[in-house]
C-alpha positions as CSV (number, residue, x, y, z in Angstrom):
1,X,97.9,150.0,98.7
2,X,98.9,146.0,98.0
3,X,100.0,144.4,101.4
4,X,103.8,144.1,102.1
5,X,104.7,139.9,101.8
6,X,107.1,139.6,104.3
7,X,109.3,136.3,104.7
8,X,110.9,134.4,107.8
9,X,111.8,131.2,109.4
10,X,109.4,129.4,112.1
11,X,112.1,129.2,114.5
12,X,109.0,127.8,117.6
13,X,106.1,126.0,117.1
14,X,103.7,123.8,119.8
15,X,101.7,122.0,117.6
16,X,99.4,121.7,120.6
17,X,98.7,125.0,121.1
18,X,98.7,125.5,117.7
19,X,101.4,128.8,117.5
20,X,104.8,129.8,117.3
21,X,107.1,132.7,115.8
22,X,108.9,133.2,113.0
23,X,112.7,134.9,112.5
24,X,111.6,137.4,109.6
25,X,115.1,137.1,107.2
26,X,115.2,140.7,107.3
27,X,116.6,140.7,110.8
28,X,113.8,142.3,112.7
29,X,111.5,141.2,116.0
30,X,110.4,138.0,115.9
31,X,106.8,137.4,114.5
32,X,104.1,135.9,116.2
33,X,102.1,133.0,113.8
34,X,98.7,131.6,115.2
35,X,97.2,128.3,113.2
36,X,94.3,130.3,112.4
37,X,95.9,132.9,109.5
38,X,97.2,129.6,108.1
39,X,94.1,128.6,106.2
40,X,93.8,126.1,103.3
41,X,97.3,124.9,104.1
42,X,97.5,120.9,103.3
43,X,99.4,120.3,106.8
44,X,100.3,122.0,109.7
45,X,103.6,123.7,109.8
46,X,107.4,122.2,111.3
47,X,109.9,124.0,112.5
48,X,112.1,125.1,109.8
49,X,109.3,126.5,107.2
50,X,109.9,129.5,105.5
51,X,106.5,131.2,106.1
52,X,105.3,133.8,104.1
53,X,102.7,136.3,105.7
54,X,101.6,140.2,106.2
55,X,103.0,141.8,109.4
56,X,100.6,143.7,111.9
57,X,101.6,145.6,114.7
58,X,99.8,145.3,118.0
59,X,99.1,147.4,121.0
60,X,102.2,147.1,122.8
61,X,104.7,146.9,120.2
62,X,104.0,143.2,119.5
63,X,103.9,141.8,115.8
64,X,102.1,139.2,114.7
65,X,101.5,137.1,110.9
66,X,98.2,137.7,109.4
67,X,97.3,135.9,105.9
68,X,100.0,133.4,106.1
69,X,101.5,130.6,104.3
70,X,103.9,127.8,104.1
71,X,106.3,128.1,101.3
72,X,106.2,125.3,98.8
73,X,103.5,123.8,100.4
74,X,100.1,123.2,98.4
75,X,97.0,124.6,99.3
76,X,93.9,122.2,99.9
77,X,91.6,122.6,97.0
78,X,87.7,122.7,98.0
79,X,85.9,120.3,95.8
80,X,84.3,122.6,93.1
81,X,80.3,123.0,92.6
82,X,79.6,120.8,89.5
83,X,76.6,123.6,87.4
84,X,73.7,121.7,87.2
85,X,71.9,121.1,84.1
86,X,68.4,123.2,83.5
87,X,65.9,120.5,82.9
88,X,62.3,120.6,82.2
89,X,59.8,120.7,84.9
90,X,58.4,117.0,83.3
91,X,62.1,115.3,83.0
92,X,62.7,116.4,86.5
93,X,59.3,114.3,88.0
94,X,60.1,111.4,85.5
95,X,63.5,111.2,86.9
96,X,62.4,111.2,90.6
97,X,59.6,108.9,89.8
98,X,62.0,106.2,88.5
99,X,64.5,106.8,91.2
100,X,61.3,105.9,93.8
101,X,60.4,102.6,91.9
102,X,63.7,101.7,91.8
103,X,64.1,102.0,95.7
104,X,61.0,100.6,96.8
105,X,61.7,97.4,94.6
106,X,64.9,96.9,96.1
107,X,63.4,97.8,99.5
108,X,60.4,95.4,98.7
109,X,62.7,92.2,97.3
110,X,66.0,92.8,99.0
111,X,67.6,89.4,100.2
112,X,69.0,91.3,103.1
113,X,67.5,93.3,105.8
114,X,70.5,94.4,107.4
115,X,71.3,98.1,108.1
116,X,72.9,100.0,105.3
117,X,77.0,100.3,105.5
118,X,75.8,104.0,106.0
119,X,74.0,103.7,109.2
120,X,76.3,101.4,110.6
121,X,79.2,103.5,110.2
122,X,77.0,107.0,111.6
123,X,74.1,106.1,114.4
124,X,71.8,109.2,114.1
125,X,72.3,112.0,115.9
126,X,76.2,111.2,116.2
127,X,78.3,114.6,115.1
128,X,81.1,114.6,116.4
129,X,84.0,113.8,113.5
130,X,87.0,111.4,114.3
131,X,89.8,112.5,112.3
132,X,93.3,110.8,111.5
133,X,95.9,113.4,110.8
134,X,97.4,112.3,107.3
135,X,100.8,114.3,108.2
136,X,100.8,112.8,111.9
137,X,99.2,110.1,112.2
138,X,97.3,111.2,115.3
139,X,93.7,111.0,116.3
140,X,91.3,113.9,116.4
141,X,87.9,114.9,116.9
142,X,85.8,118.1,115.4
143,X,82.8,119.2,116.9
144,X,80.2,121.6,115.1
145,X,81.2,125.1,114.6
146,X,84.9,124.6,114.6
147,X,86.8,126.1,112.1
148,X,87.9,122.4,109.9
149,X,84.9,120.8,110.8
150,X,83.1,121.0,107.6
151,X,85.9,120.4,105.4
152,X,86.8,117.5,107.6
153,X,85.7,114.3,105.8
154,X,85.4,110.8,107.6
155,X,87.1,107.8,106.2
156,X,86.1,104.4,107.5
157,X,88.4,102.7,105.7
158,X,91.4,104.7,107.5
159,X,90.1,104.1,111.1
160,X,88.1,107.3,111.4
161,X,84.6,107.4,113.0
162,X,82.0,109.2,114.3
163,X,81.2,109.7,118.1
164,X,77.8,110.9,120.0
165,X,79.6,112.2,122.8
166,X,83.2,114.0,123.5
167,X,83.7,111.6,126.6
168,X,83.4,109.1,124.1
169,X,85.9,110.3,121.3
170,X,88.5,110.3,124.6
171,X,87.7,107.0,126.2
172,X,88.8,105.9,122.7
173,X,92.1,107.5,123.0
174,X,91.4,110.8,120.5
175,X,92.3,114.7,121.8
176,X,90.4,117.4,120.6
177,X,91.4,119.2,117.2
178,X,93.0,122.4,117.4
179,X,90.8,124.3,115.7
């Protein structure tokens, strides 16, 4: 059996809390919408959305969205897995072998000992991700094992950083991501 699409209004939303309901436009209970059944959305929903969504009773008579999404608004792509060419065993060492030359030379006769823009940008051991809302504008930070935090990518350039510690990401004025 194909689940039921059902279609409404998000009539509440605390962007904070990341949850609010939806008016279905078939006139029945409101709906309850958590951030999480909203995946691969390209922003976080306003009020006024038409969400679409699968309804799922609850103990207790409540209703709530599961596999949801905001009409008309794209879904993030994930960057797709380039297929590798099949090389021979004797290209493959050749290859490396270059790639080591060339790196040692550069290491050897570089002008420049300074750090790389890399390890300026990320001190070791730093994991916590410093994220600028594109929709917002505001400042978040990821930490390991959240649900965004590997598809959340760090843009120097924008203002975004890394941070060792969470009392760190704060005394720098960002607030913990949502999820």
């Amino acid at each position: 059996m194909e689940p039921v699409v059902n279609k409404g209004q998000l009539k509440t939303w605390k962007d904070d809390r990341g949850f609010g309901f939806i008016k279905p436009h078939d006139g029945s209970k409101e709906v309850f919408l958590h951030i999480s059944v909203l995946k691969g959305a390209s922003r976080r929903p306003k009020v006024g959305d038409t969400i679409l969504y699968e309804r799922v009773a609850e103990t207790g008579g409540k209703v709530r969205a599961a596999r949801a999404s905001i009409q008309g608004v794209a879904l993030r792509h994930k960057p797709r897995k380039q297929k590798l060419k099949k090389r021979g065993l004797l290209e493959t060492i050749v290859g490396i072998g270059v790639l080591a030359v060339i790196v040692l030379f550069t290491m050897e006769f570089s002008p420049s000992r300074s750090p790389s823009p890399i390890t300026s940008i990320a001190k070791p051991g730093c994991t916590i991700k410093g994220n600028i809302s594109i929709d917002t504008g505001k400042k978040f930070y990821h930490l390991r094992g959240m649900e965004d935090y590997e598809s959340t990518a760090i843009d120097p350039a924008r203002g975004e950083r890394w941070f060792c510690t969470e009392s760190e990401a704060k005394a720098n004025g960002w607030r913990k991501a949502p999820r």
